[in-house]
N, C-alpha and C positions, 0 to 999 in steps of 0.2 A: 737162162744161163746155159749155156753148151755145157753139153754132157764131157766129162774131163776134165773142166776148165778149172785151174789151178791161178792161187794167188800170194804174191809176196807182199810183208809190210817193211816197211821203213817210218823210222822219228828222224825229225828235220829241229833243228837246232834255230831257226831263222824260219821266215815264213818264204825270205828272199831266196832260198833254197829249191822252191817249188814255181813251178812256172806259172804266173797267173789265169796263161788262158787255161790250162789243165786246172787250175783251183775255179773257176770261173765256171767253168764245164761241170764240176761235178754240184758247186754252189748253188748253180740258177740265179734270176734274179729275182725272186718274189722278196728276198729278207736283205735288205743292207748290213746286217750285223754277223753275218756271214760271207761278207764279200773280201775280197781281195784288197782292194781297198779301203775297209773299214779294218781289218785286223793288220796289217801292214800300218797306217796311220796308228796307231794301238801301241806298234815294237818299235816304229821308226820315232816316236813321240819320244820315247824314255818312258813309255806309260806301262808297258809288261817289259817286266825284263827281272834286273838282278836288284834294280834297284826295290820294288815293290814286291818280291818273290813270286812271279809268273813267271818262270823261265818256258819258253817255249818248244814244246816237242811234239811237233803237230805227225800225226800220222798219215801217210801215203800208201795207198792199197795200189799195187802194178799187175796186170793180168798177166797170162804168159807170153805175151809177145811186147810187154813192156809198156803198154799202155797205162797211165794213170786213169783208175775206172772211180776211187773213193779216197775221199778225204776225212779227217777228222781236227779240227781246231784244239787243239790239247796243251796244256803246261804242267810242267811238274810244281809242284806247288810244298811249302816248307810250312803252311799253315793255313788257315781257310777264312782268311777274311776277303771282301770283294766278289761271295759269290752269292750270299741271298739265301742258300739252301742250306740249312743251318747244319752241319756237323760234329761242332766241336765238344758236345758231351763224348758221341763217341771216340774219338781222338782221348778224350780225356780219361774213360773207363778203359781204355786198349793200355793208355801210360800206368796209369795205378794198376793194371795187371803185370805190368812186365814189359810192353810190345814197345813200339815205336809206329805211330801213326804217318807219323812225316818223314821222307814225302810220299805224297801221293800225285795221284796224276789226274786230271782237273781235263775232260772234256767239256768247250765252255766260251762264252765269247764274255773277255774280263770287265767285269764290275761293270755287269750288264746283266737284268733280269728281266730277261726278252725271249719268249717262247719264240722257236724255230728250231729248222735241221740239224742237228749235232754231228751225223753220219752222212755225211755229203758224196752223193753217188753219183756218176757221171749218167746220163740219160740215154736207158739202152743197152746199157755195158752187163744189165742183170744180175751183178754183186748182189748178193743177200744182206740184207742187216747182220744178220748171224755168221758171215765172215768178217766183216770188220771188228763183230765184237771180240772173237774168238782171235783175230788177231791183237785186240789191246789186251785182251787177258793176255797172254803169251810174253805181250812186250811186258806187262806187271809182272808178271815171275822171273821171266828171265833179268831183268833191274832187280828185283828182292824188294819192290815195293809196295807196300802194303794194299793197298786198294785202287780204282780206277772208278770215275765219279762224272757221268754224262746228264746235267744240269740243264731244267728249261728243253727237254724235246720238245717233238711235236709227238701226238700222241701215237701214233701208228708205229714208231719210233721204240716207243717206250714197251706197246704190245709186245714184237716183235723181242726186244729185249727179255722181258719178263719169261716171254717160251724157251728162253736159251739159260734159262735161269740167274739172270740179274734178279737181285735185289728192288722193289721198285716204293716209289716214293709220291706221295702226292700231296702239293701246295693247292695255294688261291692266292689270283688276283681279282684286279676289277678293270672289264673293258668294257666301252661304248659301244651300242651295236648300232648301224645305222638303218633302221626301217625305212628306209629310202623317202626319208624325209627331202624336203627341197630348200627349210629355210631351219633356222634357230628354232622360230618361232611354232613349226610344227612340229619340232623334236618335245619343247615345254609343253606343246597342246595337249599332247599324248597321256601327259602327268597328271594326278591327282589338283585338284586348285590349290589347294594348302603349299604341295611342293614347287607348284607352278608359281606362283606368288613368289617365296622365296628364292630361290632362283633369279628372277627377273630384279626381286631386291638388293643382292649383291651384286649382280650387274650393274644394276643401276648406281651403287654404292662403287661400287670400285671406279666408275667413270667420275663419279660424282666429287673424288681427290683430285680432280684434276689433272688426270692421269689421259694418254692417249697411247693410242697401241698400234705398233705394227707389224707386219707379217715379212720375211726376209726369207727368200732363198739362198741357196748357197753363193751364187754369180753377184748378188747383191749387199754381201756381207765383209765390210771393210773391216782392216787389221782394227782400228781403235773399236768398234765395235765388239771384235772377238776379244779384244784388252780390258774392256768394260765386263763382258759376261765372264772370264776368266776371276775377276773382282767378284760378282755375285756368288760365281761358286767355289770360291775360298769362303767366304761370309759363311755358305751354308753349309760346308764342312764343317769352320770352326764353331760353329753354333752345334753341332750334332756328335763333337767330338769325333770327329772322323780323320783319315786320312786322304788328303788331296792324292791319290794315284792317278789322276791324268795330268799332264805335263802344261803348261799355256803353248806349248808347240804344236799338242793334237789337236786342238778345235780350227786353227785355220786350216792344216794341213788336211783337217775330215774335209772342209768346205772346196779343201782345190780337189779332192781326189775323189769326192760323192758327188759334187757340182748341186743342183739341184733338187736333190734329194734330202739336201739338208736341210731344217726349214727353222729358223729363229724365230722366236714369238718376243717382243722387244717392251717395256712398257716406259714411256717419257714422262717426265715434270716437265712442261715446258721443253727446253730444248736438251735436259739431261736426261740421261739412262736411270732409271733406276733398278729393274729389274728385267729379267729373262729367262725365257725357258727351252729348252735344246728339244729338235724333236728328228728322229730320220724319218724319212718315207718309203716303207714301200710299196711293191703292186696292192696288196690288199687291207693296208694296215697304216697308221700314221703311230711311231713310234717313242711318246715322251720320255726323254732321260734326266738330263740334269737342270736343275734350276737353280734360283737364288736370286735376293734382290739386296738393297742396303734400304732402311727404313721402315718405319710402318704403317704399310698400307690395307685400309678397311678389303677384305674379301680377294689379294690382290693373286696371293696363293691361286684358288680355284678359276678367278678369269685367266690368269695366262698359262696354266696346266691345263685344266679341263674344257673352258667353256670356248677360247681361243681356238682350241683343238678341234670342238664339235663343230664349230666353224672352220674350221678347213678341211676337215672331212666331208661336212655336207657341199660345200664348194664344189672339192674335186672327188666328190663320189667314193670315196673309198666305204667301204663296209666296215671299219672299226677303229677306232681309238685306243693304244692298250698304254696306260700311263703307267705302269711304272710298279713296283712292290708295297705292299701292304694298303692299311687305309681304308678302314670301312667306312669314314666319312664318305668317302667318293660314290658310294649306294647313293644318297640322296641328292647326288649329282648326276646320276642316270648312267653309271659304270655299274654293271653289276656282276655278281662271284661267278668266273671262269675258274676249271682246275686247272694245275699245272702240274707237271711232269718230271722226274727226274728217274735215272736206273744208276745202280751201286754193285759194282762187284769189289766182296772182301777175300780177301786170300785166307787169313785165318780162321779154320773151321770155328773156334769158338767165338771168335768174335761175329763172325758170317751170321752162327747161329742168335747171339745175341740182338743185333741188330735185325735179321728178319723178325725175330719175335716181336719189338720194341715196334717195325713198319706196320707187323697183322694189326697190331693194336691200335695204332696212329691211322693206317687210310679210313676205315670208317667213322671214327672221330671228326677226321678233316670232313669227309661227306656230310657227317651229319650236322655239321656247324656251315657249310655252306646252305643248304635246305634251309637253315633256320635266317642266316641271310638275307635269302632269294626271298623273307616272306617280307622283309622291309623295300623291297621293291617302288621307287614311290609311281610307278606309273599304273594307269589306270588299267582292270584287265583287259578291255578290249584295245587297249594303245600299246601295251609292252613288245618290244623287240624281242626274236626270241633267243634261248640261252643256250 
């Protein structure tokens, strides 16, 4: 960073506010779920907005000569559902004290729990972590809003954070590592026979409904098709009591504006759809989101979540598979306990201090329940991928 070098922020109301190639620029493109056109298909969908409570106030970091150097994906948020990273005890203990939690401000890519960059720096520009964050602190005081909440980093991210005194916080999911296997069949080799057998038995079972499967890109994925999967995952909202927050306007519009990188996993009765599962690609990672089917099919979950997957990562090479939140089933599918990341800054000394005390107690907890995880590993030790 040049010595002197001074920075302004600005909150954008619209993401359509900011110039893509300047968001692009600070994005990269290793993560689709930080791109231009994944959060733009998001607002322009009806999927964050006023309707779902994601109002949009993405931050803009400009250097002194007005360059946009760093970005941040942010919403002001009037409650905390859609983001994975559980909050709402403390929300709940700030209200029975007195406070008012809501809103806060939600750095985040919505109802999406996908590790990647939060603090999106242009490359070269030399911006610090610790001016972006000292600028969303700033924008939290100056609003009189209670806390500021950067979900799913990447970890060097979160470091950084932590030295500037964020609050930090640590999950788990489960991803696929690819030991640069070449087929299906040497990723199962790897396993124990016990889980190797199994495995090969739900395959064999889910083929065995009479089910056929296919793989779709974006260029390849027709409206009645996005109309069928739109069907699936209303099904598996209303079965989970959830709410549908993406729109049936955002899945075709991700496919015109990611192209290729979108990749459908489709499964057929004959010549009907029955189910499907939503996956982005990027450079290093193949990323599963939503699913859903109508009916009941033996094993039909883990073939086109998991195994579908392993199969197009060994395909096109990529190094992992990260399907999605929770699930310790998915260990004996050969997904196994990654940490995850999140940094919190509270405004309120007492609450500030409450929640740090409540995080000291919680990260080694979460560590030591991952350890215990990692021992149901079903791959053999000399075959396991490492973690």
């Amino acid at each position: 960073m040049p010595d002197g070098a001074s920075f302004s922020l600005s909150l954008h109301s619209s993401i359509h506010e900011i110039d893509a190639q300047d968001w692009n620029a600070c994005a990269g493109d290793d993560n689709p779920f930080v791109s231009f056109a994944f959060l733009s298909a998001v607002e322009d969908s009806g999927s964050a907005g006023s309707r779902t409570g994601w109002l949009p106030q993405h931050a803009v970091m400009r250097d002194d000569a007005g360059q946009v150097v760093g970005i941040v994906p942010m919403y002001a948020k009037s409650h905390s559902y859609g983001e994975y990273v559980f909050d709402h005890g403390w929300a709940n203990a700030f209200d029975r004290a007195g406070g008012s939690y809501y809103p806060k401000l939600q750095a985040a890519v919505p109802f999406s729990p996908v590790p990647g960059p939060r603090l999106l720096r242009r490359a070269g520009s030399g911006v610090p972590v610790a001016a972006l964050a000292q600028g969303l602190v700033q924008a939290c005081q100056q609003l009189e809003l209670s806390s500021v909440h950067i979900t799913f980093c990447l970890d060097e991210e979160w470091e950084a954070l932590g030295a500037a005194g964020w609050l930090q916080r640590i999950g788990t999911q489960f991803h696929w590592t690819n030991a640069g296997y070449s087929t299906f069949d040497d990723f199962v080799g790897a396993m124990a026979s016990r889980k190797r057998k199994s495995i090969r038995r739900e395959r064999r079972d889910a083929a065995g409904a009479g089910l056929s499967f296919r793989t779709l890109r974006g260029h390849e994925i027709t409206r009645p098709m996005w109309d069928a999967f739109f069907g699936f995952y209303q099904s598996t909202v209303d079965r989970k009591w959830g709410s549908a927050y993406l729109t049936r306007r955002f899945f075709p519009m991700l496919s015109e504006r990611l192209g290729d990188r979108v990749v459908l996993m489709m499964a057929y009765h004959g010549q009907t759809p029955v189910a499907a599962a939503l996956n982005l690609m990027g450079r290093d990672a193949l990323y599963g989101r939503n699913w859903g089917c109508k009916g009941d099919w033996p094993f039909l979950h883990f073939e086109l979540c998991y195994y579908q997957a392993i199969d197009f990562a060994i395909a096109h090479q990529l190094p992992r598979v990260e399907a999605g939140a929770q699930g310790e089933h998915k260990i004996q599918r050969g997904y196994l306990p990654v940490p995850t990341y999140s940094a919190h800054w509270i405004n309120h000394p007492g609450l500030r201090r409450a929640i740090g005390n409540f995080l000291e107690e919680e990260r080694p907890a979460i560590l030591n329940h991952m350890e215990e995880l990692a021992t149901l590993s079903p791959f053999k030790e000399e075959g396991a991928p490492p973690i």
